[in-house]
Structure formats: structure tokens, C-alpha cells
N, CA, C and O atoms as CSV, one atom per row, in Angstrom:
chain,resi,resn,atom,element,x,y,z
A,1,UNK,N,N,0.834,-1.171,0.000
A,1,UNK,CA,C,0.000,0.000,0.000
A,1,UNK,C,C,0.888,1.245,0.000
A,1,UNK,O,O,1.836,1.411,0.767
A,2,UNK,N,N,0.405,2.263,-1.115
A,2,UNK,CA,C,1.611,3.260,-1.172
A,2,UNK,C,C,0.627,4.667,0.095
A,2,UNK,O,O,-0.494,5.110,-0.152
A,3,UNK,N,N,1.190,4.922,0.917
A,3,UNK,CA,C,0.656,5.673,1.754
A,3,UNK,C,C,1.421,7.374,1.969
A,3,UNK,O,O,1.155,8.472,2.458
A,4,UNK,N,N,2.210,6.856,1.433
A,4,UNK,CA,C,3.283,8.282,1.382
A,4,UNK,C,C,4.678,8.216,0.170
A,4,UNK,O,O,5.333,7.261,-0.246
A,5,UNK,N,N,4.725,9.372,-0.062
A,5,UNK,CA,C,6.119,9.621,-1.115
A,5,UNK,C,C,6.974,10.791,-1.089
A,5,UNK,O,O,6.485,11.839,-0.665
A,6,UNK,N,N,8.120,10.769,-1.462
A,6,UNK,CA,C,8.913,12.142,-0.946
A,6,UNK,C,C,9.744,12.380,-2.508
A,6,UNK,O,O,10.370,11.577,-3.200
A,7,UNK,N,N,9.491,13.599,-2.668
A,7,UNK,CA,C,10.237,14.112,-3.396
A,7,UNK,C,C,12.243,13.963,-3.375
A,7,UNK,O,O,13.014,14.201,-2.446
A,8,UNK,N,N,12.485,13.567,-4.546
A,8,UNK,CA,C,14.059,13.184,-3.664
A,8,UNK,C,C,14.901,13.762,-4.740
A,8,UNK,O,O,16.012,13.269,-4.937
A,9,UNK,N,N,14.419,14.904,-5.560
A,9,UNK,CA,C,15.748,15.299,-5.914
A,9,UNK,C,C,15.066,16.756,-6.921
A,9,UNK,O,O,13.866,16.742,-7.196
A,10,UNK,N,N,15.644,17.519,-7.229
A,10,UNK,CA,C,14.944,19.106,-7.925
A,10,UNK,C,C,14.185,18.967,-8.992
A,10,UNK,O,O,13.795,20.043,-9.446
A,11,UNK,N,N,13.717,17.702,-9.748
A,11,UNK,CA,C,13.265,17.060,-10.513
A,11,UNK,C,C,11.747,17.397,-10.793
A,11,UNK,O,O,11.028,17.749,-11.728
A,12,UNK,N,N,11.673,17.106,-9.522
A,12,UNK,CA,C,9.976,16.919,-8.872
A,12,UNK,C,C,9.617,15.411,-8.898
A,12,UNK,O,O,8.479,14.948,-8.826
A,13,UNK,N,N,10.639,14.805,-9.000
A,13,UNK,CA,C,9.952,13.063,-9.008
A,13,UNK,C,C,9.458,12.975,-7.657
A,13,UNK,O,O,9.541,13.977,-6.946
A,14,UNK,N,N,8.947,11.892,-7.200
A,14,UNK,CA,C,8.256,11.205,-6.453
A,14,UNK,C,C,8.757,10.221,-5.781
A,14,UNK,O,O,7.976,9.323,-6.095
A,15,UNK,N,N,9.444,9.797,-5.140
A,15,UNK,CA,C,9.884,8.029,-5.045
A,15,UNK,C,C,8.795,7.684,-3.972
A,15,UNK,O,O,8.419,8.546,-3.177
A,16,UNK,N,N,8.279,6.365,-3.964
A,16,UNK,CA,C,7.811,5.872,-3.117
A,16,UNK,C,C,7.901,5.475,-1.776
A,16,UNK,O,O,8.101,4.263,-1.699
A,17,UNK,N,N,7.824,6.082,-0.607
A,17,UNK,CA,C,8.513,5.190,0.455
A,17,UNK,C,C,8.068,3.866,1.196
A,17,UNK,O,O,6.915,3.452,1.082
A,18,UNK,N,N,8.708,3.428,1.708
A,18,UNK,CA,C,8.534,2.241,2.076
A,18,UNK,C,C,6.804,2.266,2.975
A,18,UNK,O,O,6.392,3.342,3.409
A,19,UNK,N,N,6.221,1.368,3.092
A,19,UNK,CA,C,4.982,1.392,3.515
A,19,UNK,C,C,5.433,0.870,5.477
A,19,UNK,O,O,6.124,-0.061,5.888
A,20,UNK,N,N,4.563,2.111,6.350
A,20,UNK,CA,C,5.426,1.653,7.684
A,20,UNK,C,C,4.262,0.993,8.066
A,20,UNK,O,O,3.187,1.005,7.466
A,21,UNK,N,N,4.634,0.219,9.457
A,21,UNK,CA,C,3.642,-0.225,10.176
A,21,UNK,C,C,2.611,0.257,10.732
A,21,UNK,O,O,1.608,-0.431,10.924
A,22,UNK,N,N,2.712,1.683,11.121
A,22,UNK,CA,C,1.760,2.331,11.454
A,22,UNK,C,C,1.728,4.138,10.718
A,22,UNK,O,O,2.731,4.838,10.580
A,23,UNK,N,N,0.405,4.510,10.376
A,23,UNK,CA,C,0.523,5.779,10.406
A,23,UNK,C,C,-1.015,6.328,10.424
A,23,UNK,O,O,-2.070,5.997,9.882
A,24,UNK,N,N,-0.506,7.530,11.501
A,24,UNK,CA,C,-1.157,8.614,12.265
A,24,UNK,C,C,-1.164,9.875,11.805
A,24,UNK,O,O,-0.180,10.516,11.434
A,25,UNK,N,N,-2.368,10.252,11.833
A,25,UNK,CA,C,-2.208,11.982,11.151
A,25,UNK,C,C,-3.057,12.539,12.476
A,25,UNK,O,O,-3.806,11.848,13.167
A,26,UNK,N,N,-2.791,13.811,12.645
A,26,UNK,CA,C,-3.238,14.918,13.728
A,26,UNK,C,C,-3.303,15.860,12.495
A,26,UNK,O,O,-2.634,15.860,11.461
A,27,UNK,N,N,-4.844,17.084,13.139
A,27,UNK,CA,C,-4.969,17.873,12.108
A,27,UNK,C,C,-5.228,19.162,13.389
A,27,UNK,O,O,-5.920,18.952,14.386
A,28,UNK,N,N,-4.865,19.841,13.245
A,28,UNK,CA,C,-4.969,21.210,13.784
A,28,UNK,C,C,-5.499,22.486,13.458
A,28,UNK,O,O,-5.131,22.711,12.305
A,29,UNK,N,N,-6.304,23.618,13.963
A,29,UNK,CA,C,-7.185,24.584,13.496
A,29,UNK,C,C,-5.969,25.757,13.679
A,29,UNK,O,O,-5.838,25.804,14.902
A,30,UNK,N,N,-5.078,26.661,13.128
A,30,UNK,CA,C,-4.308,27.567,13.708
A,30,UNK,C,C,-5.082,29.082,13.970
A,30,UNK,O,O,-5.772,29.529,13.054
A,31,UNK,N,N,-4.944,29.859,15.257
A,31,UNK,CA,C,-5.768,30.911,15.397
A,31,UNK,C,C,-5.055,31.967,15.579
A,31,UNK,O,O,-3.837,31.787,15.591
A,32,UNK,N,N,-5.558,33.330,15.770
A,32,UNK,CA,C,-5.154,33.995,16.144
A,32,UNK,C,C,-5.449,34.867,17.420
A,32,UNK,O,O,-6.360,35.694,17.382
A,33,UNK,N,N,-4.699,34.691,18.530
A,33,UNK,CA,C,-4.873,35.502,19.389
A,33,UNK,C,C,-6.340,34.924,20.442
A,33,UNK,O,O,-7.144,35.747,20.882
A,34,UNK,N,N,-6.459,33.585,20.683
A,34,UNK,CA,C,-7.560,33.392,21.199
A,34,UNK,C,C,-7.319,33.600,22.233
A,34,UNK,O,O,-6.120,33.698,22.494
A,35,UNK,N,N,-8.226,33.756,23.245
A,35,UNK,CA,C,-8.385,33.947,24.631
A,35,UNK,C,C,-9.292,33.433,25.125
A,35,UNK,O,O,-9.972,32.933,24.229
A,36,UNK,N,N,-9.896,33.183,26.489
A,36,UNK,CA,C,-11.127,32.970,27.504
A,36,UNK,C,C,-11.775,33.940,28.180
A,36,UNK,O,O,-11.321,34.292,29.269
A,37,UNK,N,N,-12.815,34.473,27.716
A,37,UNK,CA,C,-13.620,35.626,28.545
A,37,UNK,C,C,-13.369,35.280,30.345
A,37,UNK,O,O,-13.527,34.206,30.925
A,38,UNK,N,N,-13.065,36.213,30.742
A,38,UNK,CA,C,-13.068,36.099,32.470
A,38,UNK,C,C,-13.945,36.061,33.250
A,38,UNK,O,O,-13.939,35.818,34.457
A,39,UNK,N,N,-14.908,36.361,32.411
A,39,UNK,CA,C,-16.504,36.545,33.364
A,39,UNK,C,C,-17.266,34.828,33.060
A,39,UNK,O,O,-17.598,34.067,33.969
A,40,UNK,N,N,-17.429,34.482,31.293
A,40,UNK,CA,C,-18.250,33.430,31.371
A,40,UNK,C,C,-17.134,32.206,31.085
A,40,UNK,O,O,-17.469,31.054,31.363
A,41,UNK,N,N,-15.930,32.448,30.578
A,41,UNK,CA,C,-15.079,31.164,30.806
A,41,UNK,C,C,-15.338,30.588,28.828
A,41,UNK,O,O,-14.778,29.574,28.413
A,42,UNK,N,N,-16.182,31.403,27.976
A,42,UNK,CA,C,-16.621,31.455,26.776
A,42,UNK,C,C,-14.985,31.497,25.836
A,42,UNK,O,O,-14.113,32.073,26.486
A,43,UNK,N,N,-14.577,31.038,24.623
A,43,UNK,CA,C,-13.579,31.109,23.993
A,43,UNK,C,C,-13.894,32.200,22.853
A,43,UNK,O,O,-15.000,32.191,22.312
A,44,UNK,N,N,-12.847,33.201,22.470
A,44,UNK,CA,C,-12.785,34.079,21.737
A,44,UNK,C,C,-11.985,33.465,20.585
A,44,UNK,O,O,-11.007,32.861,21.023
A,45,UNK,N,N,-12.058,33.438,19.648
A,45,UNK,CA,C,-10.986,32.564,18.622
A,45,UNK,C,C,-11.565,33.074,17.327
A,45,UNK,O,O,-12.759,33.137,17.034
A,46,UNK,N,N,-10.583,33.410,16.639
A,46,UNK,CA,C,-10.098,33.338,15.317
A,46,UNK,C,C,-9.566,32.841,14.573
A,46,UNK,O,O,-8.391,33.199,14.487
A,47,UNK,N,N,-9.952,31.933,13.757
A,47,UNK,CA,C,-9.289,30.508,12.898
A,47,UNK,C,C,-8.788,31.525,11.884
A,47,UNK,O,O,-9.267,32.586,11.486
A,48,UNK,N,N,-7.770,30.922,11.618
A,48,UNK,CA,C,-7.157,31.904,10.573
A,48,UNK,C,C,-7.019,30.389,9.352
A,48,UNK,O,O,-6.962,30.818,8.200
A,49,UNK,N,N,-6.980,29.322,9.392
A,49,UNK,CA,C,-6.369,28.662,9.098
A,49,UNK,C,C,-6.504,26.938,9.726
A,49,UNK,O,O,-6.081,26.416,10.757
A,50,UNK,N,N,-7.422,26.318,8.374
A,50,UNK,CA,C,-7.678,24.864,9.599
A,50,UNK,C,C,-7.168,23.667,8.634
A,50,UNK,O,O,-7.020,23.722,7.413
A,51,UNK,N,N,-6.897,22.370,9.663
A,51,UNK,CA,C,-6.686,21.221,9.338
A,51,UNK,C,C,-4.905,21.296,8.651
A,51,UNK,O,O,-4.484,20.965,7.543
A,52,UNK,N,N,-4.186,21.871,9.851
A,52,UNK,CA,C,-2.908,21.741,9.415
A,52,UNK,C,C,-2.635,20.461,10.107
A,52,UNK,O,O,-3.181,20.263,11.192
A,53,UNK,N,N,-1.739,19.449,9.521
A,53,UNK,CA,C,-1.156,18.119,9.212
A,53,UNK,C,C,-0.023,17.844,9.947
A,53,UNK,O,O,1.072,18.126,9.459
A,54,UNK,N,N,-0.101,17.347,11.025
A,54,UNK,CA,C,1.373,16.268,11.859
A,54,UNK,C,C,1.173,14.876,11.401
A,54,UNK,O,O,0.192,14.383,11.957
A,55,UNK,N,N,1.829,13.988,10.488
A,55,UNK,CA,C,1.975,12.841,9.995
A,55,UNK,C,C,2.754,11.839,11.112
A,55,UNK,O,O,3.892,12.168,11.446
A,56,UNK,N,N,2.444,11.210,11.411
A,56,UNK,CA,C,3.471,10.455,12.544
A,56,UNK,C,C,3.796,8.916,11.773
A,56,UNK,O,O,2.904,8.461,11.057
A,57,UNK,N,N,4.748,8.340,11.894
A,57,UNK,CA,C,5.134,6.744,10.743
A,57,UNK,C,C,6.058,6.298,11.917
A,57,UNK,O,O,6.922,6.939,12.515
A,58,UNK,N,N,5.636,5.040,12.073
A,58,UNK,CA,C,6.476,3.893,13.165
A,58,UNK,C,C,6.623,3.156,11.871
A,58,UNK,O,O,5.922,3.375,10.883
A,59,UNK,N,N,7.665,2.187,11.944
A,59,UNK,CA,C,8.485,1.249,11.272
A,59,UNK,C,C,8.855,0.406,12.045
A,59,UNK,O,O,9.508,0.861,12.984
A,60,UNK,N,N,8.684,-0.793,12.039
A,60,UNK,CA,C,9.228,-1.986,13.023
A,60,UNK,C,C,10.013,-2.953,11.962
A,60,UNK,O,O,9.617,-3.138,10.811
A,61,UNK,N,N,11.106,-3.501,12.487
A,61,UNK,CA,C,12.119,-4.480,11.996
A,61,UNK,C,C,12.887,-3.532,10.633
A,61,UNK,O,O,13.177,-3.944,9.510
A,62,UNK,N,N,13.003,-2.652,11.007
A,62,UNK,CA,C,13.935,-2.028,9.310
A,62,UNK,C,C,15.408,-2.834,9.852
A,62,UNK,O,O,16.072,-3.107,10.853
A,63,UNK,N,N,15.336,-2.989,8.193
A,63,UNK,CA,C,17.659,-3.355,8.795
A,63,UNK,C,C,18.014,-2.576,8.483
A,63,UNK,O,O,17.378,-1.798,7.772
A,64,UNK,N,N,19.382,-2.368,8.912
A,64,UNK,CA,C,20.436,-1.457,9.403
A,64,UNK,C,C,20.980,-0.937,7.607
A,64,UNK,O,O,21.685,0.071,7.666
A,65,UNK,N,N,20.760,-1.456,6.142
A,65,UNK,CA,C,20.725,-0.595,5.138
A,65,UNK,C,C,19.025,-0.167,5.506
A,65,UNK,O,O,19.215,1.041,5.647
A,66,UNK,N,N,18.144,-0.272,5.649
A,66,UNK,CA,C,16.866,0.645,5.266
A,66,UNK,C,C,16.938,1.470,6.298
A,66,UNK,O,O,16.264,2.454,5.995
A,67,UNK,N,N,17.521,1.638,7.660
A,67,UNK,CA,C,17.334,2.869,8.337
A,67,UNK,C,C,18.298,3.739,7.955
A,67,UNK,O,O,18.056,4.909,8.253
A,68,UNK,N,N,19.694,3.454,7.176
A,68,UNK,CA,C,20.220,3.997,6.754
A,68,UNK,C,C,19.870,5.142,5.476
A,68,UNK,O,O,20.241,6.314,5.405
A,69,UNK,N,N,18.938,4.274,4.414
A,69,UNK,CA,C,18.751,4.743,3.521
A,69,UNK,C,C,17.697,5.853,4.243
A,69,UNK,O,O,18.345,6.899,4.201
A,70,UNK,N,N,16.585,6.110,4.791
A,70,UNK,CA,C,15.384,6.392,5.580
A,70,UNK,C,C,16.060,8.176,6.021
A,70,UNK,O,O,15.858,9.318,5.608
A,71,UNK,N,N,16.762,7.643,6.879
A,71,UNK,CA,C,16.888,8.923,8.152
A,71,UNK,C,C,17.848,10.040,7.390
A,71,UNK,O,O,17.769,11.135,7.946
A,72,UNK,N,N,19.040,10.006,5.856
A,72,UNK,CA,C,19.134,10.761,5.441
A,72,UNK,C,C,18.215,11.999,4.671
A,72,UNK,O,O,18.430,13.201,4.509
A,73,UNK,N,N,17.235,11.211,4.333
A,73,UNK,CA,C,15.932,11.500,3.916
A,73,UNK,C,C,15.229,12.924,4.834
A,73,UNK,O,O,14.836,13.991,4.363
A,74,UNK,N,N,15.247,12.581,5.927
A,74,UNK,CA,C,14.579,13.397,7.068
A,74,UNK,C,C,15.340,14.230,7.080
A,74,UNK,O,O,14.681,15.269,7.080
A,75,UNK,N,N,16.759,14.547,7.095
A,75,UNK,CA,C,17.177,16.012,7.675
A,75,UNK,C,C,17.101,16.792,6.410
A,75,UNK,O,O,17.663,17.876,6.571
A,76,UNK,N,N,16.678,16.665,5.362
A,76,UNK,CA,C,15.987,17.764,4.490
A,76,UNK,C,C,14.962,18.534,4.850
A,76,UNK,O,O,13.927,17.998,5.247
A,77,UNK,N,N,15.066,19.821,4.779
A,77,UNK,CA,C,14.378,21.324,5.757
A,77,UNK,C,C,14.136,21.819,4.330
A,77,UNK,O,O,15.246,22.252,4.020
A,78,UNK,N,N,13.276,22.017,3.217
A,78,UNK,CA,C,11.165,21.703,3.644
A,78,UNK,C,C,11.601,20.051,2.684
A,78,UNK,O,O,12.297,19.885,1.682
A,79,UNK,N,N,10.894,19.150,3.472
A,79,UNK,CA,C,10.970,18.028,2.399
A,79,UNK,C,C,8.829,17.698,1.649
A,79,UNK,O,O,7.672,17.538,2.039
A,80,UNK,N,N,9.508,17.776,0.674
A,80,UNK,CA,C,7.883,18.033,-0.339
A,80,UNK,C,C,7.643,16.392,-0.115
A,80,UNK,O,O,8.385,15.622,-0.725
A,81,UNK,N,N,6.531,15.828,0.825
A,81,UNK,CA,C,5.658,15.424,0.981
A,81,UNK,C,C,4.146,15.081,-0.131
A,81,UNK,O,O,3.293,15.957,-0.281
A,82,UNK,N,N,4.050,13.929,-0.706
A,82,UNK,CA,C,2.753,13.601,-1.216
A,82,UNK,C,C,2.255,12.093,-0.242
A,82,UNK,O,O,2.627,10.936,-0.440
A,83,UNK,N,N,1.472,12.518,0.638
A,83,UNK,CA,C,0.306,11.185,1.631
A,83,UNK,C,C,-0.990,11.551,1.435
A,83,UNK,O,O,-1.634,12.551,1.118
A,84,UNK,N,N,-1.196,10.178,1.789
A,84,UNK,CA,C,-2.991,10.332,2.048
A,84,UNK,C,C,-3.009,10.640,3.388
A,84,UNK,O,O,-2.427,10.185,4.373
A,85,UNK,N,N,-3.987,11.714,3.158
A,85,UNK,CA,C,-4.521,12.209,3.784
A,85,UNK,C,C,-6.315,13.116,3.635
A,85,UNK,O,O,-6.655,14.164,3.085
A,86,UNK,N,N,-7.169,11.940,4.520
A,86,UNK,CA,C,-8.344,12.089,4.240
A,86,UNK,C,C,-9.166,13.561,4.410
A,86,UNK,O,O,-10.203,13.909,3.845
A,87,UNK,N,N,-8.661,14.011,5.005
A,87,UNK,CA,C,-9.328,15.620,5.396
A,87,UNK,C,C,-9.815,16.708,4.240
A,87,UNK,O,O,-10.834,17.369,4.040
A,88,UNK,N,N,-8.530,16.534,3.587
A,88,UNK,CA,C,-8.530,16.879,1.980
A,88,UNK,C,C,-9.388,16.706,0.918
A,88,UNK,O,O,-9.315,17.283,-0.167
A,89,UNK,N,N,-10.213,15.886,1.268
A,89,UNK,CA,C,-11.199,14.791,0.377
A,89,UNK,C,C,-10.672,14.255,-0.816
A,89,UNK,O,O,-11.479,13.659,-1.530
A,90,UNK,N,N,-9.551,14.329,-1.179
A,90,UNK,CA,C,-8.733,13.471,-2.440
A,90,UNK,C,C,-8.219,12.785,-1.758
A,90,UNK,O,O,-8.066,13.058,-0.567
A,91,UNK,N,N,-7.645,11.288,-2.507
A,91,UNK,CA,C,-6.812,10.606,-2.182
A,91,UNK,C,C,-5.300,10.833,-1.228
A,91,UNK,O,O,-4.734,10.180,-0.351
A,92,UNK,N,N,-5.049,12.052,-1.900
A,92,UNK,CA,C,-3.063,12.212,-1.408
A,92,UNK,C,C,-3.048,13.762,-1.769
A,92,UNK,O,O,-3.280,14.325,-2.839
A,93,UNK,N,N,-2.714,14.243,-0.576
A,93,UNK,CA,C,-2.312,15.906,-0.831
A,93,UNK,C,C,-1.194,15.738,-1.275
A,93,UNK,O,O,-0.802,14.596,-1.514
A,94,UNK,N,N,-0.075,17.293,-1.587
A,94,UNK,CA,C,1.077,17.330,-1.616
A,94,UNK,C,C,1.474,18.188,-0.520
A,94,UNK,O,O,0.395,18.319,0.058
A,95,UNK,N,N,2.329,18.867,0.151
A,95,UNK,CA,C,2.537,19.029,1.269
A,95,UNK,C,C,3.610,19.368,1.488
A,95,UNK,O,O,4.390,18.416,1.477
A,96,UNK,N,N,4.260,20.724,1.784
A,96,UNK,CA,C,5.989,21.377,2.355
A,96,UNK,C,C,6.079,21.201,3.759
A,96,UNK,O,O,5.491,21.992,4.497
A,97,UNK,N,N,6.883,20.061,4.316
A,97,UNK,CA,C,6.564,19.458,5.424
A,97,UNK,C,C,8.098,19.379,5.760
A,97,UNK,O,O,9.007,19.231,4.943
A,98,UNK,N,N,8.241,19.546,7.549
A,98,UNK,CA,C,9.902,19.488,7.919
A,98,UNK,C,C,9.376,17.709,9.094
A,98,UNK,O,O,8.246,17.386,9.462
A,99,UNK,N,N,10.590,17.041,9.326
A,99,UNK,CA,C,10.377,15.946,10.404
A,99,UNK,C,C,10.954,17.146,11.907
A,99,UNK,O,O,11.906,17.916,11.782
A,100,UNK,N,N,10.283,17.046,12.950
A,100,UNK,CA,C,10.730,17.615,13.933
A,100,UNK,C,C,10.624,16.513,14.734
A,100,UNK,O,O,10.101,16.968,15.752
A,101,UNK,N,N,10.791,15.386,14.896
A,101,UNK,CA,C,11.206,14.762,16.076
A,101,UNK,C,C,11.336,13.063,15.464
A,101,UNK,O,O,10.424,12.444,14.915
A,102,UNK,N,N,12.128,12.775,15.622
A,102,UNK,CA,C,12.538,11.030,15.276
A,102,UNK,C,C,12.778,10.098,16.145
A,102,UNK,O,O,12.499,10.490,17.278
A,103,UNK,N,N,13.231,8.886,16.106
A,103,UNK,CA,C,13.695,8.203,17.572
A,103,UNK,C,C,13.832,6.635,16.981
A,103,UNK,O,O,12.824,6.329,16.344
A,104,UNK,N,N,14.431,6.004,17.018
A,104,UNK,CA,C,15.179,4.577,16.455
A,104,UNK,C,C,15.454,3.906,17.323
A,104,UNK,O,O,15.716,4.617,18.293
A,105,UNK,N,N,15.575,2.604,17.604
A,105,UNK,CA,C,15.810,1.378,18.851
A,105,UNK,C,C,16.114,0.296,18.063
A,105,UNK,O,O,15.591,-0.160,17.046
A,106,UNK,N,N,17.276,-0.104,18.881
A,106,UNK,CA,C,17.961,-1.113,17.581
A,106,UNK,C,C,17.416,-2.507,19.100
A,106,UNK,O,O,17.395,-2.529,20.331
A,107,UNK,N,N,17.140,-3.254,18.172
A,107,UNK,CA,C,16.132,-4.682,18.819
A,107,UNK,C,C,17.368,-5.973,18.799
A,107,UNK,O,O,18.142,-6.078,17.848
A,108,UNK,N,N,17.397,-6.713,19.746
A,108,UNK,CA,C,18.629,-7.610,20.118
A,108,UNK,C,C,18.885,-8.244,18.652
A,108,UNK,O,O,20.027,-8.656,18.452
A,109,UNK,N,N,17.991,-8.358,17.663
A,109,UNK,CA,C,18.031,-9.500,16.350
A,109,UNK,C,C,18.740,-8.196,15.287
A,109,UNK,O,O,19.082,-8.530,14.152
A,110,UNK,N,N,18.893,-6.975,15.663
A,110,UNK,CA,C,19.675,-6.508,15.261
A,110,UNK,C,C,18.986,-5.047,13.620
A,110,UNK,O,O,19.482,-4.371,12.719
A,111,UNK,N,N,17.728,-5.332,14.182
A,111,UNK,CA,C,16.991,-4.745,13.118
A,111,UNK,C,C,16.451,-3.699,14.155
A,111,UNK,O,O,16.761,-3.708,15.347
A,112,UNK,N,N,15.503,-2.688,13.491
A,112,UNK,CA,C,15.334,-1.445,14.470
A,112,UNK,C,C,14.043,-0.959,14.100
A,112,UNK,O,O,13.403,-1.449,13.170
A,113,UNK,N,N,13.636,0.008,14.815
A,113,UNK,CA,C,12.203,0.434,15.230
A,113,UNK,C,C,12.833,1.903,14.720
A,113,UNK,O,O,13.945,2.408,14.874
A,114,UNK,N,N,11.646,2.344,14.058
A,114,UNK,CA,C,12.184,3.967,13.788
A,114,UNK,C,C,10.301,4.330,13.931
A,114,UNK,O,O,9.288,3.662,13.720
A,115,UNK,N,N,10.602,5.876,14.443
A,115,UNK,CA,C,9.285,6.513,14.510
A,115,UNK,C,C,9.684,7.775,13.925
A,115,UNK,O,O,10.857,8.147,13.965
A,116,UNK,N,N,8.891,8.356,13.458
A,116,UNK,CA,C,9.453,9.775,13.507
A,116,UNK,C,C,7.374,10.748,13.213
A,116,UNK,O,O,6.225,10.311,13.269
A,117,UNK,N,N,7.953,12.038,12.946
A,117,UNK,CA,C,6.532,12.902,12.510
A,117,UNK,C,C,7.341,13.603,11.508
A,117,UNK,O,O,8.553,13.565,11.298
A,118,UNK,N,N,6.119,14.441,10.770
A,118,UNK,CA,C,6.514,15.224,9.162
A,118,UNK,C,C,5.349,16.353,10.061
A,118,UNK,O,O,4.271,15.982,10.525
A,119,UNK,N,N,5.776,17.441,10.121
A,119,UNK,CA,C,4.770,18.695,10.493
A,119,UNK,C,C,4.549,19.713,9.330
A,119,UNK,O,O,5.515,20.455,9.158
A,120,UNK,N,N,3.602,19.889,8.584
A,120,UNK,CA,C,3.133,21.270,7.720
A,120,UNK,C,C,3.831,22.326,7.787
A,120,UNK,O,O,3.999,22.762,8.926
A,121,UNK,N,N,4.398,23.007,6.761
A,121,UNK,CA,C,5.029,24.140,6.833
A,121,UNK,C,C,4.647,24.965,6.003
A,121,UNK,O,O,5.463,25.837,5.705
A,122,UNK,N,N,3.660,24.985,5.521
A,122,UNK,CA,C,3.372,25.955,4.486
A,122,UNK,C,C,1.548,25.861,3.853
A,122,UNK,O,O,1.485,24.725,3.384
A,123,UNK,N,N,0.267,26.480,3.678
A,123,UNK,CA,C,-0.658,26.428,3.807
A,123,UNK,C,C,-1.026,25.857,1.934
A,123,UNK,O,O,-0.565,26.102,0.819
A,124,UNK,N,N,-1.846,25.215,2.382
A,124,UNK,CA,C,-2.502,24.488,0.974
A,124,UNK,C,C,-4.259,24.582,0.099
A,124,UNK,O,O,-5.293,25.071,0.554
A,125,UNK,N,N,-4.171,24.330,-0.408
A,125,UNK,CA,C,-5.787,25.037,-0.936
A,125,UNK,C,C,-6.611,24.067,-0.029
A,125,UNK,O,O,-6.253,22.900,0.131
A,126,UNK,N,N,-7.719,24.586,0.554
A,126,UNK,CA,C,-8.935,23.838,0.899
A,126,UNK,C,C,-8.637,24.241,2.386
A,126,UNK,O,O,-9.617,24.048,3.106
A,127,UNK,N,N,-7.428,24.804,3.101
A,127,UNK,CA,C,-6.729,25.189,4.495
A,127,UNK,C,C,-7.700,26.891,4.474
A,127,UNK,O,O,-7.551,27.698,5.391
């Protein structure tokens, strides 16, 4: 199942990435300047901006070439992102997305657990 793809070179190609064991999306409303009235405890808010995208991908058993190949991948700052993602109502947005947090555990058989997230960096039609 192709669930995500990353742009991997000035091209604009696509490569496919590997399909992980798990994946999680969080969608977020961004506002401006909200507050809580002091009297009724009521929310003041201004959406400026909704359904921004934290992608989260666990991987269980990668070997030690696929986490290799994987995690160079991530320290690219904006990496162009195409996933499904249902919010959108199409199949697969495209998406200027940075990883801000990763984490890997290498398992006694010598293969490893990688997690990481892809966070939105830039606003898209239908936002």
C-alpha cells in the first residue's frame, strides 16, 4: 500500500517510500490571538487557518541498510511530501513538510524500530 512519497531530488519526481507499520495523522485549526472571557469562561478565537497536518510513521524491523537509507531523507528542511490524507477529500495531498522529532531502537536480532513525525510548513488550498 503506497501511503506516502517524498520528493528526492529538484526534478519533482516522487519516489515511493517504504509502507510503515503504522501511520497517524493529527490535524490542527491555527488561530489567532484566542483567549477565555473572564466573566463566562466562553472562547474568543479566530481561525485563521484549519486542518494543518502532523503525519506520525512507526516502522518496526527495518535493517540497518533501510534505516540507513530512511533517516538521510529526514534532515531535508522543507521536504515536499505527497500522503494520504483524508481531510482533503482526495486521495493524497502534496505538502511542504519538515520531520521535527525522530527516535530509532535497535532490537537484540539486530533490526530497528524507527518513529518519527513530518509537520506542515506551508498552507494548501482547501486550508
Amino acid at each position: 500500500m503506497i501511503l506516502w512519497q517524498l520528493k528526492t531530488n529538484k526534478t519533482g519526481t516522487y519516489e515511493t517510500m517504504p509502507t510503515p507499520s503504522s501511520y497517524k495523522i493529527d490535524w490542527e485549526d491555527l488561530d489567532n490571538d484566542s483567549y477565555r472571557e473572564i466573566n463566562e469562561g466562553n472562547l474568543i478565537d479566530e481561525v485563521i487557518s484549519k486542518s494543518w497536518s502532523k503525519l506520525y510513521f512507526s516502522y518496526n524491523y527495518l535493517t540497518e541498510e533501510q534505516i540507513e537509507t530512511l533517516l538521510p531523507k529526514l534532515k531535508n528542511n522543507p521536504l515536499y511530501v505527497r500522503a494520504k490524507n483524508p481531510v482533503f477529500g482526495t486521495e493524497y495531498v502534496e505538502l511542504e513538510m519538515r520531520c521535527s522529532k525522530k527516535s530509532a531502537e535497535m532490537l537484540e536480532t539486530g533490526d530497528y524500530l524507527l518513529s518519527f513525525n513530518l509537520v506542515q510548513k506551508k498552507k494548501v488550498d482547501g486550508q
